[in-house]
C-alpha positions in Angstrom: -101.3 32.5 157.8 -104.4 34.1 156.8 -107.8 33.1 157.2 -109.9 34.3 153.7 -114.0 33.8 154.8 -115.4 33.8 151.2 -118.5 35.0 150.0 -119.5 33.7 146.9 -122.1 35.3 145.3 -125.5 34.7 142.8 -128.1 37.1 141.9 -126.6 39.3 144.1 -126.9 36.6 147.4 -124.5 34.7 149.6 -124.1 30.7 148.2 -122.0 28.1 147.6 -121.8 25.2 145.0 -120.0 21.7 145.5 -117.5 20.8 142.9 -118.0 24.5 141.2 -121.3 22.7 139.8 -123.8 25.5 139.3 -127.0 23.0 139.8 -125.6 22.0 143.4 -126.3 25.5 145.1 -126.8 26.5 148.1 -128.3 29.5 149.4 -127.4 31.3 152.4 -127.8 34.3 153.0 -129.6 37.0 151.6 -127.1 40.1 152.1 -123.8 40.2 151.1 -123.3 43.4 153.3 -124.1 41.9 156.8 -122.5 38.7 155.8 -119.4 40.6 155.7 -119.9 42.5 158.7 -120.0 39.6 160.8 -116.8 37.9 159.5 -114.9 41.3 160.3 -116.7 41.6 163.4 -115.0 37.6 164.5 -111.7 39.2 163.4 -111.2 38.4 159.8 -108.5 41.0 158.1 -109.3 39.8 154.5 -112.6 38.8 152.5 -112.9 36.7 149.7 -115.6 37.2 147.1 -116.3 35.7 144.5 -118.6 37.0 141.6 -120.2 33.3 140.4 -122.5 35.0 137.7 -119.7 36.4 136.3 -117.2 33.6 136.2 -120.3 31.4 134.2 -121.3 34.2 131.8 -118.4 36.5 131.5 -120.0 39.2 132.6 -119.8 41.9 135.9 -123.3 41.1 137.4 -122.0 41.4 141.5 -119.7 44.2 141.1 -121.2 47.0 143.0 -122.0 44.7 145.7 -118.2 44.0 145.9 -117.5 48.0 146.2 -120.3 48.2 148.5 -118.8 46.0 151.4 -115.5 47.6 150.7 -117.0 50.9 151.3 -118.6 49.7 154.7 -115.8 48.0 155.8 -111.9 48.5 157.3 -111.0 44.3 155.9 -109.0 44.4 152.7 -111.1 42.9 149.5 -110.1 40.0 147.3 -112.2 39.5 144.6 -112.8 37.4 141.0 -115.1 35.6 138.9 -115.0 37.0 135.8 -112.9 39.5 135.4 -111.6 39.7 132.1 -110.7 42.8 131.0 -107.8 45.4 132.2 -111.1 48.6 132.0 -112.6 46.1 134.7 -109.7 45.7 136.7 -109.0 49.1 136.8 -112.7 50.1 138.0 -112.1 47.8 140.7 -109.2 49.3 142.1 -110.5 53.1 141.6 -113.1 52.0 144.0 -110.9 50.7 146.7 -110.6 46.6 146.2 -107.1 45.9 147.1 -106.6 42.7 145.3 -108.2 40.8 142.2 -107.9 37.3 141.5 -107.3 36.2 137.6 -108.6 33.0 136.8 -109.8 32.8 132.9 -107.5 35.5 132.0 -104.4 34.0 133.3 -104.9 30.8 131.0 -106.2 32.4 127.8 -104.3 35.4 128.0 -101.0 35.4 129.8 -99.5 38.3 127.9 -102.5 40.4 129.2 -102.4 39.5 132.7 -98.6 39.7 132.9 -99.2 43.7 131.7 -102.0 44.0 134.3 -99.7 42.5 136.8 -97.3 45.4 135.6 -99.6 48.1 136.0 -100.8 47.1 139.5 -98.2 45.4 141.2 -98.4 42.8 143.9 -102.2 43.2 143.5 -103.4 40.6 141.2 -103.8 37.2 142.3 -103.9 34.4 139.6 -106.3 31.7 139.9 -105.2 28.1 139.9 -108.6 26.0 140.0 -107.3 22.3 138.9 -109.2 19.0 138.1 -106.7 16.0 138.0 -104.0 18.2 137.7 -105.4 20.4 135.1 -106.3 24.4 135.0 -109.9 24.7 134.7 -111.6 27.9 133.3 -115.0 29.5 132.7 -116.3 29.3 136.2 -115.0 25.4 136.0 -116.4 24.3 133.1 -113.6 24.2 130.6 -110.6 22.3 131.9 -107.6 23.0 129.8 -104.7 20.8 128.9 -102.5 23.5 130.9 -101.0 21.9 134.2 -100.4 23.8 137.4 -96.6 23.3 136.8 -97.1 25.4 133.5 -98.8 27.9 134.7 -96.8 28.4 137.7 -93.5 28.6 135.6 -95.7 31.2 133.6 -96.0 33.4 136.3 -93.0 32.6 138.5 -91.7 36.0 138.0 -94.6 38.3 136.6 -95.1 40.2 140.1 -98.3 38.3 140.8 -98.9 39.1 144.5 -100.8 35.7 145.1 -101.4 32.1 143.5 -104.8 30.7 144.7 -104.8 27.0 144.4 -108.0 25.3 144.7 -109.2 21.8 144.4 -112.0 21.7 142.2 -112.8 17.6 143.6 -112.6 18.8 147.0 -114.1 22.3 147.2 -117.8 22.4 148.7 -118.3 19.1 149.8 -116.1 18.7 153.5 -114.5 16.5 152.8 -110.9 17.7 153.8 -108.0 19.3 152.3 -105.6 17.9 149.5 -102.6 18.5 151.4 -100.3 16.3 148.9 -100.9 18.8 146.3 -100.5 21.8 147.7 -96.8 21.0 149.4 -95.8 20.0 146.1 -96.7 23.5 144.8 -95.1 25.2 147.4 -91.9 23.2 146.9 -92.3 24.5 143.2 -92.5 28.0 143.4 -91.4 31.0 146.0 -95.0 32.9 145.3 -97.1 32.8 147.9 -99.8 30.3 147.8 -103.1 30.4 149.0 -105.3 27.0 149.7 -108.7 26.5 148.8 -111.3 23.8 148.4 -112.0 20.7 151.1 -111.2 22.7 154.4 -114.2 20.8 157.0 -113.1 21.9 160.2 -110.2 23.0 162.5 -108.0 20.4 162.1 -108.1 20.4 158.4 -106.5 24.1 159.2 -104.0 22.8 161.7 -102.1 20.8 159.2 -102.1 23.2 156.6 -100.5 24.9 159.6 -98.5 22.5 160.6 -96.5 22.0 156.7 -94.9 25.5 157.9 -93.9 26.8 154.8 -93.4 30.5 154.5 -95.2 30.9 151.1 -97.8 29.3 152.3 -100.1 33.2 152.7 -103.2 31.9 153.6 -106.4 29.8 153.5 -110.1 30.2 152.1 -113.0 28.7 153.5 -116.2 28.6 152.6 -119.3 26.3 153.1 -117.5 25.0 156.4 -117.8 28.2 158.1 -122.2 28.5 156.8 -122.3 25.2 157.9 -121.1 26.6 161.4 -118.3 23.7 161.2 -115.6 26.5 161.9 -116.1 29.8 164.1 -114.2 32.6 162.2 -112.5 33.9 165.4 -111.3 30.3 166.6 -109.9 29.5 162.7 -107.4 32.9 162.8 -106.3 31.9 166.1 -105.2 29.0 165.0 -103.6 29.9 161.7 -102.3 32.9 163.6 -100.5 31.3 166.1 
């Protein structure tokens, strides 16, 4: 499994919200750049970023910083919020991100992101974020009356490299994973799945772990590893081993 360190990012600086609720914020860190550094430097492979100002407004506000730490770094870059357009997407991958995560797009438009997925294969990622059950959309806000079951049937087949699954209740506030859900989405589907939301500390990561299933790509943490709850290098040891 793989560990994704995520940096989520407003007005260009490293936060993170509870419950993807933009008036719970927390600041962190003040470059993006050096943030990233020092996950690579405790052995992470991949990075997850996360443009928030974009996934609220629809717009590309953070996108140059997300070329800028691929630039300055060897880790691969994973990146959404926002990105809603193929001309985006393909900017993105001109300058070197090696996969984008679909969130808005994939419920709204499936015709669209099924052509992007055709374009640039087994480099989009579609973003599952759920409340109850139900795909959320518009950095969170929205929350359709489109199930994961519907949207992974959607995309079974499309060539999406990666479903992202995260649990709006859970993410931000530590208070562990919603293991329940996620076996019953890897028993669904053959994609691979990566978990997010919840993850506290290591033993949160040890029974993701422990389901052993072999879609099961990878995890991404967030305000555990800021809240110094999780050491980078000792969390990919033990999804590693």
């Amino acid at each position: 499994m793989i560990l994704y360190p995520a940096i989520d990012l407003k007005d260009g600086k490293c936060i993170r919200l509870k419950k993807g609720e933009i008036n719970q914020i927390t600041f962190y860190n003040d470059d993006p750049v050096e943030q990233a550094k020092y996950f690579q430097k405790m052995g992470a492979t991949w990075i997850h970023m996360v443009d928030i100002d974009g996934a609220f407004k629809g717009k590309n506000l953070n996108h140059e910083l997300f070329i800028d730490v691929k630039k300055k770094l060897k880790c691969s870059i994973q990146v959404g919020g926002g990105i809603r357009d193929i001309n985006t997407v393909e900017y993105l991958f001109e300058n070197g991100i090696n996969r984008i995560v679909l969130g808005t797009l994939a419920i709204k438009n499936p015709k669209l992101v099924k052509k992007i997925c055709k374009m640039f294969p087994n480099t989009i990622a579609v973003g599952v974020d759920a409340k109850k059950g139900f795909v959320a959309s518009d950095g969170w806000t929205k929350t359709s009356k489109v199930t994961i079951n519907e949207i992974i049937k959607i995309y079974e087949d499309a060539g999406v490299s990666a479903l992202i699954f995260t649990d709006i209740e859970k993410d931000g506030v530590l208070e562990g994973v919603n293991t329940e859900e996620i076996c019953k989405i890897l028993n669904s589907t053959s994609m691979k799945i990566i978990a997010s939301g919840g993850v506290s500390n290591l033993n949160d990561l040890r029974k993701l772990k422990s389901i052993n299933a072999k879609n099961l790509d990878g995890v991404i943490v967030g305000r555990a590893i800021y809240e110094k709850k999780i050491k980078v290098n000792e969390a990919i040891k033990i999804l590693g081993s």
